[in-house]
C-alpha positions, 0 to 999 in steps of 0.5 A: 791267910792266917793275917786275914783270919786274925784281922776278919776275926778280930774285927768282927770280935770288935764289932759284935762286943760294941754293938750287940749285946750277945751271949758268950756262946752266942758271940762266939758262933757269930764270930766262928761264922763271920771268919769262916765266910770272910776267909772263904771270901779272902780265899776266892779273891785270890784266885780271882787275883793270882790265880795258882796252877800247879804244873809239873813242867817238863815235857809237858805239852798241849800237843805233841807239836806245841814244843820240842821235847825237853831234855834231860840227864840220866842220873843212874844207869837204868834197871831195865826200863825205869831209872831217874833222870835230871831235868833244870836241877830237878831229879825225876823218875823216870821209864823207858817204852818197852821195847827199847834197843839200848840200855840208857847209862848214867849221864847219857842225854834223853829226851823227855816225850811225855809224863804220866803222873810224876814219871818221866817217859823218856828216848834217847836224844837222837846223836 
């Protein structure tokens, strides 16, 4: 955005010296004003465009029954319920539900059930 804030800005800088003959402080509000509407502007017409969706991605689902679970690596063994995992490339933490009958090592396959904020709730891969 800064091209279009350089652009906006410097047009209207154009514009304002040649046809008005306004004060410096003056000029420089309308200045001010015009770029913070055009970059607002700018800013709204790409969203409209190429609109931008933040998705965490794995295990992420409309409903439970939208895709399989993802799967993924443990990178560690984990400490009680709580370890990280490996998913695409990507190192996540990772918990466990309480209650679980084994504990997962490194390098053992989970399966990714659910997310909840950056945490990874995460079973073990059925054999």
């Amino acid at each position: 955005m800064l091209v279009s804030t350089v652009v906006i800005g410097l047009t209207t800088a154009y514009l304002l010296d040649l046809l008005t003959g306004l004060q410096k402080l003056g000029f420089l509000g309308v200045l001010l004003f015009v770029i913070f509407v055009g970059d607002v502007l700018v800013a709204l017409g790409v969203q409209k465009v190429a609109p931008t969706r933040i998705s965490i991605g794995p295990g992420e689902r409309e409903t439970c029954d939208d895709l399989p679970a993802e799967t993924a690596t443990a990178i560690a063994h984990f400490d009680g319920n709580a370890g990280r995992v490996s998913v695409r490339g990507e190192t996540w933490k990772a918990r466990t539900e309480s209650g679980l009958e084994r504990s997962i090592r490194r390098g053992d396959v989970v399966r990714v059930e659910g997310r909840d904020g950056l945490t990874l709730v995460v079973s073990p891969a059925e054999a």
